[in-house]
KOLGU-4560 file (N, C-alpha, C; in nm, 3 decimals, padded with zeros to 5 digits):
<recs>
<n_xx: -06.423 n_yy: 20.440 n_zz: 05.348 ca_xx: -06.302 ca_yy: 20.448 ca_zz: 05.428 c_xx: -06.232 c_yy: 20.313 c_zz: 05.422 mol: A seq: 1 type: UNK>
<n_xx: -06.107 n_yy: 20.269 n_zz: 05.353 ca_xx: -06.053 ca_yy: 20.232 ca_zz: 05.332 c_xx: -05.932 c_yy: 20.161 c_zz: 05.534 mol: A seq: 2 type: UNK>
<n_xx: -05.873 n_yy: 20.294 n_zz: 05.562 ca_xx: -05.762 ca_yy: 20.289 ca_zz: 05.626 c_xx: -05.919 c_yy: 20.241 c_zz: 05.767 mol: A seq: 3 type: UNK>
<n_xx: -05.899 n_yy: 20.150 n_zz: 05.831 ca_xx: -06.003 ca_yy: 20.169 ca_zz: 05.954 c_xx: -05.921 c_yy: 20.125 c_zz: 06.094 mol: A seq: 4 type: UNK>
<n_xx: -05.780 n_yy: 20.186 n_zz: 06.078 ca_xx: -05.647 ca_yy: 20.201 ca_zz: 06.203 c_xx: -05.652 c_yy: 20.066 c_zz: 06.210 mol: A seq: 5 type: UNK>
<n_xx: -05.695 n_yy: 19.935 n_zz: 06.164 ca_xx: -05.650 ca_yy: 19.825 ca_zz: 06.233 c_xx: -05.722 c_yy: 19.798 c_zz: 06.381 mol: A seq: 6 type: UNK>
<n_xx: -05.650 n_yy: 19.675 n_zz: 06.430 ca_xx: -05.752 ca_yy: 19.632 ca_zz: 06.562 c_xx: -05.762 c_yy: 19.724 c_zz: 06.696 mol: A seq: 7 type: UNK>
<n_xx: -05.813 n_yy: 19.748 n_zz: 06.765 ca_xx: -05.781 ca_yy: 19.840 ca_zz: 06.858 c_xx: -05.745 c_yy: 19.817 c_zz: 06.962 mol: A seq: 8 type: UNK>
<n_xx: -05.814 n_yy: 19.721 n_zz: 07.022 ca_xx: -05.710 ca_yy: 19.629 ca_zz: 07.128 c_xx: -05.677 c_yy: 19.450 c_zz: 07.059 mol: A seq: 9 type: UNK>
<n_xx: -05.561 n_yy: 19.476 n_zz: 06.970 ca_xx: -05.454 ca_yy: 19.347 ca_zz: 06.936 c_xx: -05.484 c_yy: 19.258 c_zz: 07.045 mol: A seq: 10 type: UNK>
<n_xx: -05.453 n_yy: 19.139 n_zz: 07.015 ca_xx: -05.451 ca_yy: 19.057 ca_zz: 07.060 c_xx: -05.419 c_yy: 18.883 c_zz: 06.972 mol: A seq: 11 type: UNK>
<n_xx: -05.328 n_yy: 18.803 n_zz: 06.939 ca_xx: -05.331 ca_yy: 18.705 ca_zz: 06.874 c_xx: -05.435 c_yy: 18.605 c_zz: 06.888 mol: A seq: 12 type: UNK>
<n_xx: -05.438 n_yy: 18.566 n_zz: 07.030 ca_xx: -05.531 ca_yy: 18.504 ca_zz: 07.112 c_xx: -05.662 c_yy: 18.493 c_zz: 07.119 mol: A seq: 13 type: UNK>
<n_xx: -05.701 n_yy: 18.630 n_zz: 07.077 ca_xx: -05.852 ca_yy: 18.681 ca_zz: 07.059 c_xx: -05.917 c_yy: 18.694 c_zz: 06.939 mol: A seq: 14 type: UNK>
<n_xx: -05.871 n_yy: 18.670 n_zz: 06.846 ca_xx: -05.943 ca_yy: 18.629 ca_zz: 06.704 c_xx: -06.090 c_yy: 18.545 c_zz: 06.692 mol: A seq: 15 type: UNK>
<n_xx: -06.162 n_yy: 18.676 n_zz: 06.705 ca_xx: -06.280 ca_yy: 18.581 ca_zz: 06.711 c_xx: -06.354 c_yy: 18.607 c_zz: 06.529 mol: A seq: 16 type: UNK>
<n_xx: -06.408 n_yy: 18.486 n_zz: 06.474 ca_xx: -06.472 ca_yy: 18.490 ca_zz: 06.372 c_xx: -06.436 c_yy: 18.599 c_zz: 06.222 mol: A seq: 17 type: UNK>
<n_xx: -06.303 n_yy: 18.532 n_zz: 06.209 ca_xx: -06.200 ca_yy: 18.609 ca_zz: 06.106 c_xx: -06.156 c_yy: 18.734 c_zz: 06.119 mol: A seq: 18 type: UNK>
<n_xx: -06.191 n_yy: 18.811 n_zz: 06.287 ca_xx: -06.160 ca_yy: 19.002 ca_zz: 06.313 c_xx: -06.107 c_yy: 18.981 c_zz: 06.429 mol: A seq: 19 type: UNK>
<n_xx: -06.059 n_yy: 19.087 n_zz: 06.474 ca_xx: -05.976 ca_yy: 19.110 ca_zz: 06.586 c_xx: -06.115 c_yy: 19.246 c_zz: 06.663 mol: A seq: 20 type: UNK>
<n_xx: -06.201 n_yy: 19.182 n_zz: 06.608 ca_xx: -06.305 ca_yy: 19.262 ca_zz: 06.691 c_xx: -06.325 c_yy: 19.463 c_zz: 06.652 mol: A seq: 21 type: UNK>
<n_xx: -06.335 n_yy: 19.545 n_zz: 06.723 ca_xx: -06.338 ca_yy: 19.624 ca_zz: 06.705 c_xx: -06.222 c_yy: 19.744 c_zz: 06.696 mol: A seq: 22 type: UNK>
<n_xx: -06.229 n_yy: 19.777 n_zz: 06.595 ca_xx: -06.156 ca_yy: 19.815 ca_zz: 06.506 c_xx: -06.118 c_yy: 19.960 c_zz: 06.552 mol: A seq: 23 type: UNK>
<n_xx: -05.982 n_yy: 20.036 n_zz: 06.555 ca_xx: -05.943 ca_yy: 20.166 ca_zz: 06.590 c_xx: -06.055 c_yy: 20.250 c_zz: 06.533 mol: A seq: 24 type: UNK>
<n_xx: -06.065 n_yy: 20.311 n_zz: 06.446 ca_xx: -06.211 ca_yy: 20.366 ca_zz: 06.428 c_xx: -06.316 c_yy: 20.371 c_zz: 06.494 mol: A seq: 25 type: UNK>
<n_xx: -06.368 n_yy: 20.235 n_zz: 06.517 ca_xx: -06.508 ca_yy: 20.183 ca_zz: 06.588 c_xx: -06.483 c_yy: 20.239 c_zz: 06.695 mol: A seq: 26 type: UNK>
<n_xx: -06.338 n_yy: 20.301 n_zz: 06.808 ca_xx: -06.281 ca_yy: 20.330 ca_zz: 06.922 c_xx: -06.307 c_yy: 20.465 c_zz: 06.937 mol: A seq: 27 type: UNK>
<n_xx: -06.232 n_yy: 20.541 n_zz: 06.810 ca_xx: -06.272 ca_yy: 20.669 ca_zz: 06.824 c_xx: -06.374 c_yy: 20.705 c_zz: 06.809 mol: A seq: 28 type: UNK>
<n_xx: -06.474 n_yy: 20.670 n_zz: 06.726 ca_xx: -06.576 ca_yy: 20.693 ca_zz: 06.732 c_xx: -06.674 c_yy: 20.678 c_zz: 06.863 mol: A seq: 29 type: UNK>
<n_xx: -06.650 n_yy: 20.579 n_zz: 06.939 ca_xx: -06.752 ca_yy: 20.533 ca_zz: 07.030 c_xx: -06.678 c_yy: 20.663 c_zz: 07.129 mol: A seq: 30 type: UNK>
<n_xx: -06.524 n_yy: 20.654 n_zz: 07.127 ca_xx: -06.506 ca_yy: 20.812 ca_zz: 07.245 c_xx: -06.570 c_yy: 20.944 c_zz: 07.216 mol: A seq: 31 type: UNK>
<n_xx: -06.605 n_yy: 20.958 n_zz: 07.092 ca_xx: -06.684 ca_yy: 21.074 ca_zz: 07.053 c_xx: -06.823 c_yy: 21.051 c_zz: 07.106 mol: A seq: 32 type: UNK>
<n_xx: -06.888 n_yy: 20.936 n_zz: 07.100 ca_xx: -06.984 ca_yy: 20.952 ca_zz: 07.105 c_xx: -07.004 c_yy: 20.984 c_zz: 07.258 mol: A seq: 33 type: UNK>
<n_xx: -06.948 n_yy: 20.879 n_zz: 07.342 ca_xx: -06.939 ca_yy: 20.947 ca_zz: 07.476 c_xx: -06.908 c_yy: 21.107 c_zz: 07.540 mol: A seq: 34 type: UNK>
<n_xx: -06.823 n_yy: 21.134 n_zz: 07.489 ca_xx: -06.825 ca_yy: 21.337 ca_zz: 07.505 c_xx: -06.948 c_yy: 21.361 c_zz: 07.495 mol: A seq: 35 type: UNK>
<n_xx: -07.034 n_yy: 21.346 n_zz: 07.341 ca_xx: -07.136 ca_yy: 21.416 ca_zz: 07.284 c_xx: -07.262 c_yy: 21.390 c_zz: 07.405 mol: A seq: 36 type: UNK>
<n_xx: -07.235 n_yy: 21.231 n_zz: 07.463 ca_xx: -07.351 ca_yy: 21.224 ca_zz: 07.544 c_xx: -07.369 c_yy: 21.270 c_zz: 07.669 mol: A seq: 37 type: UNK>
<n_xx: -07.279 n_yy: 21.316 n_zz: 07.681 ca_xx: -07.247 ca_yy: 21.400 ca_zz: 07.842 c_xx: -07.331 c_yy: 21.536 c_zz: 07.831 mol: A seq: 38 type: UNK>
<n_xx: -07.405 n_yy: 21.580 n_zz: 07.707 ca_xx: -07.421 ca_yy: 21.749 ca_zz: 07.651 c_xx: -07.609 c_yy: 21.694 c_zz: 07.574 mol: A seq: 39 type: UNK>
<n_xx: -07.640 n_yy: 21.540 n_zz: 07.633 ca_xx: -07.764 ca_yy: 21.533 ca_zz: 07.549 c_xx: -07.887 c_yy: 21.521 c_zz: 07.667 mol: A seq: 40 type: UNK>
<n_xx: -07.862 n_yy: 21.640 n_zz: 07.736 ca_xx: -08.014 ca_yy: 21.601 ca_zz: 07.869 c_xx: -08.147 c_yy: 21.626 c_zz: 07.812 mol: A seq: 41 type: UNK>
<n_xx: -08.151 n_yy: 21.683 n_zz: 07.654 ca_xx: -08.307 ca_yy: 21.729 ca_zz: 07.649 c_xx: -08.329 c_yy: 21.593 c_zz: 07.550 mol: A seq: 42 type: UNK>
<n_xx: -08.284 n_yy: 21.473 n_zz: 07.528 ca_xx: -08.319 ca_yy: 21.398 ca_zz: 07.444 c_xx: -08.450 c_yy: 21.339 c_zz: 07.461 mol: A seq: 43 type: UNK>
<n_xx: -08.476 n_yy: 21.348 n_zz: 07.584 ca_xx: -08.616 ca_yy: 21.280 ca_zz: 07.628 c_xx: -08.703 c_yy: 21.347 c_zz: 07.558 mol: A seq: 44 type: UNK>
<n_xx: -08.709 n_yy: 21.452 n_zz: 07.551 ca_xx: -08.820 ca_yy: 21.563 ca_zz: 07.536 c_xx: -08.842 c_yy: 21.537 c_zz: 07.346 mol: A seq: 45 type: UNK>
<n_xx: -08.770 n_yy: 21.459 n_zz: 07.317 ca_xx: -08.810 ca_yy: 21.453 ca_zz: 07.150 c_xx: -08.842 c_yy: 21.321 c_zz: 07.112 mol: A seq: 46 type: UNK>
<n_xx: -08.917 n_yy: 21.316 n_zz: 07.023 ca_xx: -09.028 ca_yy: 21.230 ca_zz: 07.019 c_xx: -08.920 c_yy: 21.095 c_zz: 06.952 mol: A seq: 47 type: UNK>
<n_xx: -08.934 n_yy: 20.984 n_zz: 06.973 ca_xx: -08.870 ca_yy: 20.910 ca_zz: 06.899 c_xx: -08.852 c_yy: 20.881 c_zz: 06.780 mol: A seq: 48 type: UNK>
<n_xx: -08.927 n_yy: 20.940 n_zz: 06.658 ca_xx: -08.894 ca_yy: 20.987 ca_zz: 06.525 c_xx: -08.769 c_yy: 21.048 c_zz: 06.491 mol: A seq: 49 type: UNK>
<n_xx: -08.780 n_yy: 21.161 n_zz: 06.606 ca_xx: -08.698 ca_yy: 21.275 ca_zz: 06.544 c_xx: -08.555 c_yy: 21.236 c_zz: 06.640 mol: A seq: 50 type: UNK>
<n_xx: -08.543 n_yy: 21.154 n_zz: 06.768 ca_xx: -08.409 ca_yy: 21.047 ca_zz: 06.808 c_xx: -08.396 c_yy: 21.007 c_zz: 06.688 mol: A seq: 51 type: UNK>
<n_xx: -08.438 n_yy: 20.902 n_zz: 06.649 ca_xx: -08.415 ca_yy: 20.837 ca_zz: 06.490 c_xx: -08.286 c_yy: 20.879 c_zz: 06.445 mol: A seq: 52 type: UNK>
<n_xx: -08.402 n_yy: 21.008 n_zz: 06.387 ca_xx: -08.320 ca_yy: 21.063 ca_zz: 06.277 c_xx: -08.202 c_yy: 21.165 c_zz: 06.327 mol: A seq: 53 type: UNK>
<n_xx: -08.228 n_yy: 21.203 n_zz: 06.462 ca_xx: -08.067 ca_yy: 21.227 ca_zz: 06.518 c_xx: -07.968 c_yy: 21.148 c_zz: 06.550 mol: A seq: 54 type: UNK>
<n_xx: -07.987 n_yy: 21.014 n_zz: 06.575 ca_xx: -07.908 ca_yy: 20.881 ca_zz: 06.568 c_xx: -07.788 c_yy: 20.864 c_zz: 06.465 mol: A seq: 55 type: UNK>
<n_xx: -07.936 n_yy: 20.859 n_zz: 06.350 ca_xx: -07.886 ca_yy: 20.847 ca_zz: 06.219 c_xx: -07.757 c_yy: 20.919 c_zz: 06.175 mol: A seq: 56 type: UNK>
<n_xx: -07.788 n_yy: 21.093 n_zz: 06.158 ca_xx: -07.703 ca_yy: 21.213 ca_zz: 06.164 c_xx: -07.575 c_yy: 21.196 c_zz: 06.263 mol: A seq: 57 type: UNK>
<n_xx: -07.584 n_yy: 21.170 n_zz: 06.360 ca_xx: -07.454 ca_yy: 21.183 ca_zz: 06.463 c_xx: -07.415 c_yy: 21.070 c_zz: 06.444 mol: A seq: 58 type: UNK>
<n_xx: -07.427 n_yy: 20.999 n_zz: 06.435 ca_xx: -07.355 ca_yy: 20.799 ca_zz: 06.378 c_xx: -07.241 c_yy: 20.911 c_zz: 06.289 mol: A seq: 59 type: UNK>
<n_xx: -07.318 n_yy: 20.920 n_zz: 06.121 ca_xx: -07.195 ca_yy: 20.988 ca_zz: 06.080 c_xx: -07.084 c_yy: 21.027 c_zz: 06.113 mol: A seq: 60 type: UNK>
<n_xx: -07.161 n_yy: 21.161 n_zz: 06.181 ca_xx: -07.072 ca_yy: 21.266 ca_zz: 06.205 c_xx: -06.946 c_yy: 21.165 c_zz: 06.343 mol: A seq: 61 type: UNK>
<n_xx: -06.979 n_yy: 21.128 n_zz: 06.431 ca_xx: -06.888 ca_yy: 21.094 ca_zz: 06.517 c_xx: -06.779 c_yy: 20.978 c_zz: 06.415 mol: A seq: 62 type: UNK>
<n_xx: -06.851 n_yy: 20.922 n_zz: 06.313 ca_xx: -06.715 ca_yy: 20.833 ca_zz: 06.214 c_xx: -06.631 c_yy: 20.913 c_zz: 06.095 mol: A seq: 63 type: UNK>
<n_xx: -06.721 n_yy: 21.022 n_zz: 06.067 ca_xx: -06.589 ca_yy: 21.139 ca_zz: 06.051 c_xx: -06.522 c_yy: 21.209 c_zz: 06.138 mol: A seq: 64 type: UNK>
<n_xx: -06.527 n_yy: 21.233 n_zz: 06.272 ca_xx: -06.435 ca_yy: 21.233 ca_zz: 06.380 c_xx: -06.386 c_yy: 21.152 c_zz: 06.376 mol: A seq: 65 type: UNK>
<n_xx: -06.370 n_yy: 21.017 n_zz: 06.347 ca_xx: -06.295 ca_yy: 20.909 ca_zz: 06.377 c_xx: -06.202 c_yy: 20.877 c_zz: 06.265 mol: A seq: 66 type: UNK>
<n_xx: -06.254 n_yy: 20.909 n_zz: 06.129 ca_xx: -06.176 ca_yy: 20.908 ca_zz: 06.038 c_xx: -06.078 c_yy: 21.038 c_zz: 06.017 mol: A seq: 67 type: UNK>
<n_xx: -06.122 n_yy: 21.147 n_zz: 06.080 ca_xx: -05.989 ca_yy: 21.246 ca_zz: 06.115 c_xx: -05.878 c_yy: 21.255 c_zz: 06.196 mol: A seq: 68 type: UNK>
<n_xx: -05.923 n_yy: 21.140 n_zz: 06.270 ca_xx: -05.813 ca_yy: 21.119 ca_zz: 06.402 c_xx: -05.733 c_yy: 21.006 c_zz: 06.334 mol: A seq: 69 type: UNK>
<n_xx: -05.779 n_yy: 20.946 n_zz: 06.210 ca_xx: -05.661 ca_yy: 20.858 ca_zz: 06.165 c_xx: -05.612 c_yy: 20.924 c_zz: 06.095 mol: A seq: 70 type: UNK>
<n_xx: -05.661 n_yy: 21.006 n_zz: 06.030 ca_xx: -05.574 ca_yy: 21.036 ca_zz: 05.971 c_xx: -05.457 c_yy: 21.143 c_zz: 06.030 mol: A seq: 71 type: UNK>
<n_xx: -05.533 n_yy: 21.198 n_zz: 06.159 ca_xx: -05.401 ca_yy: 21.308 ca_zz: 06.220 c_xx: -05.332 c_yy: 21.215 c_zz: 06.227 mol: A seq: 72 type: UNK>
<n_xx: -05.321 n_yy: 21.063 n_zz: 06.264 ca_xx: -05.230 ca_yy: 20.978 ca_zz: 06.295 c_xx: -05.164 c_yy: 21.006 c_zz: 06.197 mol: A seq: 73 type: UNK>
<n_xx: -05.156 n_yy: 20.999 n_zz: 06.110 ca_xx: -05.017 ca_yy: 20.971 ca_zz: 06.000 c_xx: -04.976 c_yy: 21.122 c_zz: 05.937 mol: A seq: 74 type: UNK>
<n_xx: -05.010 n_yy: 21.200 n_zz: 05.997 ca_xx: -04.966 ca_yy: 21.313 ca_zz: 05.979 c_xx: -04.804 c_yy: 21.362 c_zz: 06.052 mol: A seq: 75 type: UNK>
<n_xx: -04.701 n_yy: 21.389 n_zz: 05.990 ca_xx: -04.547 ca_yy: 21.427 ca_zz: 06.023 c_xx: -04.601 c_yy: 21.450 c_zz: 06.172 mol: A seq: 76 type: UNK>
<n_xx: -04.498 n_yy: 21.445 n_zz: 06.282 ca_xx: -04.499 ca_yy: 21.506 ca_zz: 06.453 c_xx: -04.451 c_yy: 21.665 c_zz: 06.421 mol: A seq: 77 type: UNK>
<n_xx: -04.484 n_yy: 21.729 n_zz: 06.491 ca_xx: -04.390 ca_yy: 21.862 ca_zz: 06.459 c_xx: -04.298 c_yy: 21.858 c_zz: 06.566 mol: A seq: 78 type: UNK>
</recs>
């Protein structure tokens, strides 16, 4: 992914260590992940292997949610 929306909260002032910190993407994504965690009460019940590797899996998936929401961005308004 190339396009990663730019900074998400701008700021001139706030340039820390050559970035403007976290990035529109990194935003949507982390709002996805919050929805998803509102719907995860049986997580306890699985062994920490298999968290792991659901970690792993939903990381993805919530940064292709995030990379679809940029791109609805630049999609015509109707």
């Amino acid at each position: 992914m190339s396009d990663d929306g730019g900074p998400a909260f701008p700021a001139a002032d706030m340039r820390i260590h050559g970035t403007y910190g976290m990035t529109l993407r990194d935003w949507f994504a982390g709002q996805a992940l919050a929805s998803v965690m509102g719907t995860a009460e049986n997580m306890g019940q699985a062994t920490t292997e298999e968290r792991r590797m659901l970690w792993a899996q939903l990381s993805g998936i919530l940064y292709e949610v995030a990379d679809a929401m940029l791109a609805a961005r630049k999609e015509p308004k109707a």
